[in-house]
C-alpha positions, 0 to 999 in steps of 0.5 A: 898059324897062318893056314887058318886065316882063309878059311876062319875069314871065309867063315866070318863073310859068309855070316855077315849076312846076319852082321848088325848094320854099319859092319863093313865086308870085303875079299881079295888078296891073301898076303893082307889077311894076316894084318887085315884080321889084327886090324879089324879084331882091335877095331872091333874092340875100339870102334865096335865096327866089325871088318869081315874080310875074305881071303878069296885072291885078288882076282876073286877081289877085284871082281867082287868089288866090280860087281859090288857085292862087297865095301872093297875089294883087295888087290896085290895087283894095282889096276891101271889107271885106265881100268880104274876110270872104267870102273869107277875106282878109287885105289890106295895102299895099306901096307908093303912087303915082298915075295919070297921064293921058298924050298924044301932042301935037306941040309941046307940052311935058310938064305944059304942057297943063293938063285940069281932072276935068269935061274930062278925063271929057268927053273920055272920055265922047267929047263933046269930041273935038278938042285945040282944043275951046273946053273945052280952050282955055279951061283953056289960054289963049295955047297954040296947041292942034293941031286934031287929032282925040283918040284915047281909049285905056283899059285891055282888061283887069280893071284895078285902074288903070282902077278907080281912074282911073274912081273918079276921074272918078266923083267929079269929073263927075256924067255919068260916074257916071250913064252909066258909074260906077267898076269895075275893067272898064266899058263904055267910051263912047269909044277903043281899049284896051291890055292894061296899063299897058305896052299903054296906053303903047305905044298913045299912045306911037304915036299922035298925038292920043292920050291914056290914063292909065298908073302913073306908073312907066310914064309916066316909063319909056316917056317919055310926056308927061303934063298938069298936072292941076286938084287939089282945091283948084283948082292945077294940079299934076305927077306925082310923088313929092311930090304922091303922098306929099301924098296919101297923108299924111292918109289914116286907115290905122288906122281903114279896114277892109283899109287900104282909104283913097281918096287921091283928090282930097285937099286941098292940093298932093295929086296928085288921082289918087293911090293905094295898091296892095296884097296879098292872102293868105288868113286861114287858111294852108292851108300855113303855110310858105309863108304864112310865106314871103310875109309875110316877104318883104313884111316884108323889102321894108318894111325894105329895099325903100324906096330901090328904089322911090323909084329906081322913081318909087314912094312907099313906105308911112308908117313908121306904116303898115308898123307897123299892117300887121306887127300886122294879119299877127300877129293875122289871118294864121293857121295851122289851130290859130290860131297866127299863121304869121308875127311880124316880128322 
């Protein structure tokens, strides 16, 4: 289901250059694009606006936006405030959900395998190698663990995923930070690499022995078996909508610059991969129609977009933050005289 999205939102951009007046582009991250195609397909319906969205990574959408070839770029990597200023940015949140590392293991049932962070970076640094390593076994007592060989997948592509997902690691083994740190594109130590979430979940999907990380949205859609994770406070907890809105539920919103919170390894029953994704768009609006027409959209998503992306395994934003988020637009996004190009209603 979920493989088609890149390449149907791909397709769909690169008409745009015939699109009516008024329609309005973007590219990034390929954790939204699910709920960002249902958005903009009952939008359409509504408004008559169309949203084109390319599903290209959140590098390849924070330098389309940059180099302002697109309405707004997408990004599961929140940029610093002072890289924000640099470019004359604006960012916001759309929706929150997690990273979920998948496998591919005969007879073994979904979340009935259990990793802890320390072996999870082990296995992606390559020095535990095999699903009956010592290391494995002894996080999973009286499971018969097959002797195969793991297959290490990770992202080909600038990734706002991987970003995350190796911010993670860098957290919870010393190792990894040292040898390998956090970034949307590192030098990987071990495995082969999948274009996308949608790439990365074909891979594991047709190999046994393997084991990724995708958005939950594309773990769930592609089927996929995950494992039950080590939180903060020592539980072994599952993916889904409850354990990320846990996550999310302290974060300081209004006192983080660009809404930048890290909702990794929080306390209590906190899915320890959790994250939101968010928008870019510029400051100053060259165009102020179409930066009007961006933000209305978004406003829309926010009032309306909600049972949608719960029906698609996503977290929608606290009522509180969407609040924050219409203030920061009235005040930061601006046409050429100053005046705010859009106020939601």
């Amino acid at each position: 289901m979920f493989k088609s999205f890149a390449i149907t939102l791909t397709a769909t951009l690169l008409a745009s250059v015939a699109a009516q007046a008024g329609d309005i582009t973007g590219a990034g991250a390929t954790f939204p694009a699910p709920v960002y195609a249902k958005w903009a397909e009952s939008y359409k319906a509504q408004a008559g606006t169309q949203v084109n969205y390319q599903a290209i990574g959140s590098g390849g959408g924070i330098k389309q936006i940059k180099a302002k070839t697109v309405a707004f770029g997408a990004s599961d990597k929140p940029l610093t405030s002072d890289d924000l200023k640099a470019a004359g940015l604006v960012q916001f949140p759309t929706v929150i959900g997690g990273i979920v590392p998948v496998t591919n293991l005969p007879g073994i049932k979904p979340g009935e395998l259990r990793l802890n962070g320390d072996v999870l970076a082990k296995i992606f640094l390559g020095q535990v190698k095999k699903w009956n390593d010592p290391a494995i076994a002894a996080l999973n007592p009286g499971k018969a663990l097959p002797a195969l060989p793991i297959t290490v997948v990770h992202r080909s592509d600038g990734s706002g995923t991987s970003y995350v997902f190796t911010s993670y690691l860098s957290l919870v083994n010393a190792d990894w930070k040292a040898k390998v740190g956090a970034n949307t594109d590192v030098a990987w130590p071990a495995g082969e690499g999948g274009k996308g979430n949608d790439g990365v979940a074909a891979l594991v999907k047709q190999t046994p022995g393997a084991l990724g990380y995708v958005e939950y949205v594309y773990s769930h859609g592609n089927h996929l078996d995950y494992i039950s994770l080590s939180s903060a406070s020592g539980a072994y907890l599952e993916p889904n909508e409850k354990t990320f809105a846990t996550a999310a539920a302290k974060a300081d919103w209004a006192h983080t610059p660009g809404f930048a919170v890290s909702l990794l390894n929080q306390p209590g029953a906190a899915w320890p991969i959790s994250s939101a994704t968010f928008i870019l768009v510029y400051e100053k609006q060259d165009d102020a129609a179409q930066g009007a027409s961006v933000l209305k959209f978004f406003d829309w998503a926010y009032k309306n977009g909600d049972a949608q992306a719960l029906q698609l395994d996503y977290v929608p934003l606290p009522a509180s933050v969407k609040t924050l988020v219409r203030k920061t637009w009235a005040k930061a996004v601006h046409d050429a005289s100053g005046k705010p190009v859009y106020v939601s209603q």
